[in-house]
C-alpha positions, 0 to 999 in steps of 0.5 A: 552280191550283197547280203546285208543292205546297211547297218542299223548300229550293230544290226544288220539289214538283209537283201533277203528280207528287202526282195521277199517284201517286194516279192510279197506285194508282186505276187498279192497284186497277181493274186487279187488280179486273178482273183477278181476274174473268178469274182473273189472279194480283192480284200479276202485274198489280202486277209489271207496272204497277210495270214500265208505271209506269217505262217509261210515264215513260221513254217520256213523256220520251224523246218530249218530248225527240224532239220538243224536239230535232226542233223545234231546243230547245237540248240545254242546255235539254233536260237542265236539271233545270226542264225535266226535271221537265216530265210529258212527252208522254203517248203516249210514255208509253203506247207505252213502256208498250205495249213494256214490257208485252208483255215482261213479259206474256210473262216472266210468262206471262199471258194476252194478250187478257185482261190487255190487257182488265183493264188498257186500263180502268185505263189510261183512268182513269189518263189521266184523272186524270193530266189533272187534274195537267196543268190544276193544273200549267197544262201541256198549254195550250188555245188561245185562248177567249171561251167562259163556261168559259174559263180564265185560269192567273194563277199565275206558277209555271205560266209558269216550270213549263210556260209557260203563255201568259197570257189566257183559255185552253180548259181542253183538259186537263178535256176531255181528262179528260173524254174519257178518264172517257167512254172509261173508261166505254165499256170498262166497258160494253163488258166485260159484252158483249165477243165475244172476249177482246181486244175491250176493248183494241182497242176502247181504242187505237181510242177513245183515237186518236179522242179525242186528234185531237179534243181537238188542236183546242183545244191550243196548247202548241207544244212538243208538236211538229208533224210535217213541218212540217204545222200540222195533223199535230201529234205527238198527232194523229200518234199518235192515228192510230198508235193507231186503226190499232193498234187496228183491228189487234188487233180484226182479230187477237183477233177471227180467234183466237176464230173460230179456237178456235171452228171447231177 
């Protein structure tokens, strides 16, 4: 893998950086696209993924510091500039961009339901591609593995980017991929058979809480933190059920709305 592109100087460019762009611009394309069917203004859905793009990297970083801070990471660690060229957490990234999005929904006056359903594809896509940039930079590390698809990141950039351990690794972040292209998948299907409007979105927050404490079975990068001192309750698996409940939430809510319009 390649987890720093060129150097400017002293200053590294990252692979990460370079796929979550592409992966930004990928998925605005799906969301505008969609958009358009449910006859949402093109440039509204880029006003607010520029906004989703910003707040998804305040929150991405703003939970890795929580959950840095919380774990005893000195505050000299946390604000050296190695350590803030780190992604962050991702699920802070999608629950600042969940913040920031019902701000702007409202600011620009869109549809709810149906901009939530134009752009919980994009995100999964998104997600995916993102994962792609992960498994480059050697960040996001799998446990140990004897399986014929093990990896092993024998470039010593990953150690010094993300502390990639040494030895054959799960490429947990190409399962991760995995999951979210099938969820990617699942929402596209799911669209040309929805009920009522919002039935994507919470169909996404559900599948994506699955998919992540699934996939926490074969992390290993510590640094994403445990809750409560509980092995098992690492923060992505904490999220995960976060999002499965608020998903089950939406379904309940959109779902009552329509029945409501229905009977009126």
């Amino acid at each position: 893998m390649h987890p720093i592109l060129f150097r400017i100087g002293n200053f590294p460019v990252g692979t990460y950086g370079l796929i979550l762009m592409i992966g930004f611009l990928v998925s605005l394309s799906l969301a505008q696209r969609l958009g358009r069917r449910d006859g949402i203004p093109g440039e509204s859905l880029s006003d607010l993924a520029i906004t989703l793009l910003l707040a998804g990297i305040l929150g991405a970083k703003v939970l890795m510091i929580i959950v840095d801070v919380a774990g005893g990471k000195p505050l000299s660690e946390i604000f050296d500039m190695g350590y803030m060229r780190a992604g962050g957490a991702i699920h802070g990234g999608v629950i600042g961009g969940v913040l920031a999005f019902f701000w702007r929904v409202k600011k620009l006056k869109l549809p709810l339901a149906k901009t939530l359903d134009a752009l919980t594809p994009a995100v999964a896509l998104g997600q995916g591609i993102g994962r792609i940039g992960c498994f480059m930079a050697g960040c996001c590390y799998g446990s140990a593995c004897d399986l014929p698809w093990k990896v092993h990141f024998t470039n010593p950039d990953a150690r010094w980017v993300s502390g990639t351990p040494e030895g054959w690794l799960h490429p947990v972040q190409l399962y991760t991929m995995a999951a979210n292209f099938a969820i990617l998948g699942l929402l596209l299907f799911a669209r040309g058979r929805q009920r009522f409007a919002g039935q994507v979105a919470a169909l996404y927050f559900m599948l994506e809480g699955v998919g992540r404490m699934v996939t926490e079975i074969w992390r290993d990068d510590a640094d994403r933190g445990f809750l409560l001192n509980i092995k098992w309750l690492s923060t992505g698996r904490a999220t995960g059920i976060i999002f499965v409940l608020f998903g089950i939430i939406l379904w309940y809510v959109f779902a009552r709305t329509r029945r409501e319009e229905v009977t009126a």
